[in-house]
N, C-alpha and C positions, 0 to 999 in steps of 0.2 A: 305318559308324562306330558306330552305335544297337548293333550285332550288336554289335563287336568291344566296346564299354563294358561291354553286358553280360555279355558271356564273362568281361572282367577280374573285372568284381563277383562273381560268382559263385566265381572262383578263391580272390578275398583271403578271402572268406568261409569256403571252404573249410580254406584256410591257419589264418584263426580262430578256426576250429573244432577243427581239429588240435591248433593250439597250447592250447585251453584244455581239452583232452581230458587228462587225466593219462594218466600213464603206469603203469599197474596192476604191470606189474612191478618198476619203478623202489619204486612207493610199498610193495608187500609185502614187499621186501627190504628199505626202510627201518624198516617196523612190528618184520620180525622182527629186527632190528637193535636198535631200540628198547625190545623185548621183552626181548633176552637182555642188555641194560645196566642194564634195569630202574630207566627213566628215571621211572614214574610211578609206581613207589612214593615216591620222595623229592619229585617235583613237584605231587605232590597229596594236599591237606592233608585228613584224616581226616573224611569225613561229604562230602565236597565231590560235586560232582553235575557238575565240569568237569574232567575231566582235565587234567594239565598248567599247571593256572591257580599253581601255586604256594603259600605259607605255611606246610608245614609245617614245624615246629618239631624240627632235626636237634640233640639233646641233645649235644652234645661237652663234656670236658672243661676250655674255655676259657668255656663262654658255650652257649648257644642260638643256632642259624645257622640261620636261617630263606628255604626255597630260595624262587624266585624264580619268575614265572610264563614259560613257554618256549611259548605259546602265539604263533601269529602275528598278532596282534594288537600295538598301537600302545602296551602295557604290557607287552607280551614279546619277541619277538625277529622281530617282523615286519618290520624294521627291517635288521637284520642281512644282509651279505652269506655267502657261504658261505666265502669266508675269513675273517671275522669269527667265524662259527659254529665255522669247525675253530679258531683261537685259545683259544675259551672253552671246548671239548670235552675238547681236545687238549695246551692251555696252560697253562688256566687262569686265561686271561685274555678280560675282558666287552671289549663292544665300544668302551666310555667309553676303555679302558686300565687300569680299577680292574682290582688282582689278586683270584679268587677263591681262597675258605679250601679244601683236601684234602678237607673233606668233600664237596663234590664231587669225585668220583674221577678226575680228569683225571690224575693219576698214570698211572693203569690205562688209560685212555681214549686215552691218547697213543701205543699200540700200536694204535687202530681204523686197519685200511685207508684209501687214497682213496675206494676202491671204497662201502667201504662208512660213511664219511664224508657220500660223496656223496649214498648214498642216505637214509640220516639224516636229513640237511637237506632233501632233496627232500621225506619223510613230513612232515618237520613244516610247511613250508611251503604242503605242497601235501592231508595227510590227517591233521590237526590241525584242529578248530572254534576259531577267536580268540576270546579269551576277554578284556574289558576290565578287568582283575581286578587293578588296584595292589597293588606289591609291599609286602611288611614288611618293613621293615629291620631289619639285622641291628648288632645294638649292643651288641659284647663291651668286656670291660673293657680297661684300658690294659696292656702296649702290642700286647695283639692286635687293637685296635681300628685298626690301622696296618697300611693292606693292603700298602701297599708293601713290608713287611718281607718278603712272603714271593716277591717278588724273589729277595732275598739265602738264603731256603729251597728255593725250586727250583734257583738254580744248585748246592745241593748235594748236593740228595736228587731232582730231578726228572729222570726219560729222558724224553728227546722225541723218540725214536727206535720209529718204526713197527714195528709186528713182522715178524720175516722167518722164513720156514720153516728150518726145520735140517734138511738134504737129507738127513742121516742117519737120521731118522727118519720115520715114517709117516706117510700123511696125514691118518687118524684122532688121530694123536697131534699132531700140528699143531696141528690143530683145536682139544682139547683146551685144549693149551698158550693157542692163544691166548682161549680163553673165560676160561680160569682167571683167566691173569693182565693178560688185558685189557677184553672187553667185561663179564663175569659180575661182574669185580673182586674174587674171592672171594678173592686176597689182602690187600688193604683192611682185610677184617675177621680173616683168619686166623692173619695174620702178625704178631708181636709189635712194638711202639713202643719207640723209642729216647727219651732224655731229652727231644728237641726234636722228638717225635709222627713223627719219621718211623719210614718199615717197617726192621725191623733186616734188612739183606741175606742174613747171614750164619745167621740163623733163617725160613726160606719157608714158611707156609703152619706153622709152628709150635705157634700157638694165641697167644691173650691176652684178657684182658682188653676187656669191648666197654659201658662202662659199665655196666649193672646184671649183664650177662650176660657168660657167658666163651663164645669163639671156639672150641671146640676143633682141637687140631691135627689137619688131616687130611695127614701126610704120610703113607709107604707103610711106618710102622713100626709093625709087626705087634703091641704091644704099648700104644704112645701116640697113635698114630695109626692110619689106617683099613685096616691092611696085613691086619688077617682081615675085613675085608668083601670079600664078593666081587661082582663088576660091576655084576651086577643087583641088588644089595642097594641098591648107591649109586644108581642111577638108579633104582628104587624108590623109596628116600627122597629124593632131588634132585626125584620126578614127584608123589611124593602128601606130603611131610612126614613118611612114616614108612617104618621098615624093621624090620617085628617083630624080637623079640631084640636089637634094639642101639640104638636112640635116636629118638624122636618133636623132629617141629621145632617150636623156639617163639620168642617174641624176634625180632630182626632178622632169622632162619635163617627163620621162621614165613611174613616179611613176603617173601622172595626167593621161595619154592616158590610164595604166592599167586601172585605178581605176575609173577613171570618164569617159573622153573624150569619150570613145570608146564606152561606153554606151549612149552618147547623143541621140536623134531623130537627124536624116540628115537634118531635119530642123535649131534646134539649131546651128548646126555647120556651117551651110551655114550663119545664121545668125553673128555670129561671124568673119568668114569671111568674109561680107559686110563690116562689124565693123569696123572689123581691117585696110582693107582696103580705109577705109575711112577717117582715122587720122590723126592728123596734122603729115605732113614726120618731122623726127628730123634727120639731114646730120652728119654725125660724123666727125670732123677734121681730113683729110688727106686722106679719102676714095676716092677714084675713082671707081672703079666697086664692084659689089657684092661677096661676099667672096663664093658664090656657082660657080662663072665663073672661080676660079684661079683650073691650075694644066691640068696634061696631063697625059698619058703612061709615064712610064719608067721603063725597066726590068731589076730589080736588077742582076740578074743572070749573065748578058753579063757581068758586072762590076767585078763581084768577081769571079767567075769559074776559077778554076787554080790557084786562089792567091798563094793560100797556099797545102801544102800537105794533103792528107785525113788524118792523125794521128797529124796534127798539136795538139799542146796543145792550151787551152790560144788566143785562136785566133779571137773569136768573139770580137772585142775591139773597133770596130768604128761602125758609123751607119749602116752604108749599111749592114754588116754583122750580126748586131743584127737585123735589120729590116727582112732579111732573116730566120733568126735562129728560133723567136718568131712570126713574123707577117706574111710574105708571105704565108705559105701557105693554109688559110683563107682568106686575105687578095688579094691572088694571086701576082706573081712575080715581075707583073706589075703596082702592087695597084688599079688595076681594079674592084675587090672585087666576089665575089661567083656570078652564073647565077641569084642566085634568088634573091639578093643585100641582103641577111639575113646578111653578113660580105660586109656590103657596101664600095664602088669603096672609093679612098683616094683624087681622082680628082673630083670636081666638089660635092665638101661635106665643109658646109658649116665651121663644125668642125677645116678644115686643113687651111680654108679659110680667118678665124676671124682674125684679128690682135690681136685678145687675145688671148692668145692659152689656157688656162683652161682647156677646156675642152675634149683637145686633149688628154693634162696629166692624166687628170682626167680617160678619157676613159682609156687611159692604166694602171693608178694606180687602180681602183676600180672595171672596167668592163663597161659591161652594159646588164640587163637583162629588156625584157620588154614580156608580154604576151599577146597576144588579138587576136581577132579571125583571123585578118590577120598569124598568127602563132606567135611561141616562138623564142625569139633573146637570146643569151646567147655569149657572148664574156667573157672570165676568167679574169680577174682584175691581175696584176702581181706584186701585193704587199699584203703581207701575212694578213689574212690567205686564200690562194689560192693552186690551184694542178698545176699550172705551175712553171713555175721559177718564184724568188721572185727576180727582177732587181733592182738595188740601181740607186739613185736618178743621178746619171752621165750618167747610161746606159740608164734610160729613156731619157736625155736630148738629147744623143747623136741621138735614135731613132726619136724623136721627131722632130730634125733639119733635119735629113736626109727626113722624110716625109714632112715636110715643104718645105725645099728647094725643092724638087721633085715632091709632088706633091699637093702643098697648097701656103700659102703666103710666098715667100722665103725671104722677107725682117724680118719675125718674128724670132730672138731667144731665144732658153731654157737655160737656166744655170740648174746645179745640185741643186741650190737656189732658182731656181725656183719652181722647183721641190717638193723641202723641204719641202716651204709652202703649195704646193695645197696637198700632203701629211698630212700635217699639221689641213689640214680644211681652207684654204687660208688667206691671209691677214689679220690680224683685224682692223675693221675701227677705226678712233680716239677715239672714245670714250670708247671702250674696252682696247687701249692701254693707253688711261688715267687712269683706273682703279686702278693699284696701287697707285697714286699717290693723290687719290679725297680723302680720308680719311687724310692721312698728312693735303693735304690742306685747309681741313675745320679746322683741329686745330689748323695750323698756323693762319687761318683767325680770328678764335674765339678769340688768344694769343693778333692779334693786334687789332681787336674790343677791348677788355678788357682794351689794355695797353691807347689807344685812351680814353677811355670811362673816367680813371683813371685819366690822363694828363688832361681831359678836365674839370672833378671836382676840380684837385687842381689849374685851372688855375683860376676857378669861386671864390675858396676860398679865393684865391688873392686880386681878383677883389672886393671882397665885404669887409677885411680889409682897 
């Protein structure tokens, strides 16, 4: 009996062992899962030292939405079953039953496999450190501060329908497919907004608007989109942020190559590449060649040298001389840009090229830092809080026109107002700038429901003396 006790003990032990043993390949398929969704650039908040703990602060058009910690801990989703988990991935919806806001991309997310659903939840449960790190709430104005509404926005704009292969096509192209427009969610940001923030169907992968920064279209036309790059250009730029001769990443694009892209298999990216390639071309009105072909040489220097006296005061006042003062000499004199393109050429980038300029502004208002094994990009942002000069909205504008004209689309101008906004956090679309005015009008509405409803019973009363 002593014997057969301790046989048992030793089995359950075993068993205990077993069971508390992860599963190495369950959990690396969930990382790279978690990699290519590029869950912790949004779940963790800048400077933080805990992955996945949550707070930072997602700038949308409605308000500041500030993510939440997905750590397994007893502040995060330690709690959670894995049907709870696919709900909030998949759905859009938290464990409570509160609905979450698109900016988490559960749109895109809701094409994730079971497969790899599963394995998701198993990283985070099982190769995730808990982190006890209270959420920030998120506290937009009325009436988006009513999650239930977006109830009534997913039964109109949301599929919750998984991805399925299309037998007619490859399995690189699959793949592709399904990065694009499910785990990477590179339509989220590519793809242009309708009045009530959802993706316009009918425009994929278009381009728009991404608050301070514009999306460009990467569809397969040759002229508006990425249809003269070729494979390895994109997975170049998809691997390091950049692809000499057509466009350095910065902005949200900046934050995906860190965080995610870079870490793909050369697989996936090539995949994605096929993808992208492959798409319906969308021609943007009034295009003619591609914004990576505008621009040449031009050496500021011949222009200004001698202008003025070396003790001039006050003298930096138009572009060319700010372009000099601030940007040449990284830039180089000629907007050529450094030997190793880390401070890329101003010609033949697609930034100077865009007939939107956003992102030109943006570059000089914010920066742009990006890391990855290709090396560290670091350009200083020259609006505070920076250790350069802090330039006011005129002096960018003026820089701005003078790289334009010289060496980008010369038909694009900047105003100081322009400026303003992408300082601002760009434009707001309609429905954020209806916002003050949707409260009034539901009680004017109510006022004349009522006086209606009122008129119509004493008409009845009428009618029945």
């Amino acid at each position: 009996m002593k014997r057969l006790l301790i046989t048992s003990f030793a089995a359950m032990m075993t068993l205990s062992a077993q069971a508390e043993t992860p599963n190495s390949d369950l959990l690396s398929r969930g990382e790279q899962v978690a990699i290519a969704s590029d869950c912790q650039a949004c779940h963790t908040a800048p400077g933080s030292k805990s992955a996945f703990s949550g707070g930072y602060g997602i700038a949308s058009p409605m308000g500041t939405i500030y993510s939440t910690n997905i750590t397994p801990g007893t502040r995060g989703i330690g709690q959670y079953s894995e049907a709870e988990f696919s709900n909030a991935v998949r759905l859009g919806e938290r464990a409570d039953g509160a609905k979450l806001y698109p900016a988490m991309p559960y749109t895109s997310y809701s094409k994730m496999t079971d497969e790899d659903l599963h394995a998701l939840y198993y990283y985070f449960m099982h190769g995730v450190k808990p982190v006890e790190q209270a959420n920030q709430q998120t506290d937009l104005p009325f009436p988006f501060n009513m999650r239930f509404s977006m109830t009534f926005w997913n039964l109109l704009f949301a599929d919750k329908e998984p991805y399925q292969n299309d037998a007619s096509q490859s399995a690189e192209w699959n793949r592709g497919n399904y990065l694009v427009n499910g785990l990477a969610h590179c339509n989220t940001c590519h793809t242009p907004r309708g009045v009530l923030m959802q993706e316009k169907s009918d425009q994929p992968l278009a381009g728009g608007p991404l608050g301070s920064w514009y999306a460009p279209n990467i569809t397969s036309d040759p002229i508006s989109g990425i249809g003269g790059w070729s494979n390895q250009e994109l997975v170049q730029y998809l691997k390091t942020g950049r692809a000499e001769g057509k466009n350095q990443a910065a902005g949200g694009m900046a934050e995906a190559v860190e965080n995610s892209l870079q870490y793909l298999p050369e697989s996936d990216l090539n995949a994605i590449a096929v993808y992208l390639k492959s798409t319906a071309p969308i021609r943007e009105e009034g295009e003619t060649q591609p914004a990576y072909q505008y621009g040449k040489p031009m050496d500021v220097e011949n222009s200004i040298r001698g202008r003025n006296p070396n003790n001039a005061n006050h003298s930096l006042s138009n572009g060319d001389v700010l372009f000099s003062g601030n940007c040449a000499s990284c830039h180089q004199p000629d907007g050529a840009g450094s030997v190793n393109q880390a401070y890329p050429s101003l010609f033949h980038n697609t930034a100077t090229g865009m007939r939107n300029p956003n992102n030109l502004i943006a570059a000089i208002l914010f920066g742009v830092q990006r890391k990855t094994a290709d090396g560290d990009v670091l350009m200083p942002g020259f609006s505070s809080p920076s250790y350069v000069d802090k330039l006011t909205d005129q002096q960018i504008a003026e820089i701005s026109n003078f790289v334009l004209h010289n060496y980008g689309n010369a038909e694009v101008r900047v105003t100081a107002g322009d400026v303003a906004w992408i300082r601002k956090g760009g434009h707001p679309p309609v429905l954020a700038q209806a916002q003050p005015w949707i409260l009034p009008g539901i009680i004017v509405a109510m006022v004349v429901l009522l006086v209606v409803i009122v008129l119509w019973r004493r008409g009845r009363r009428s009618n029945i003396k």
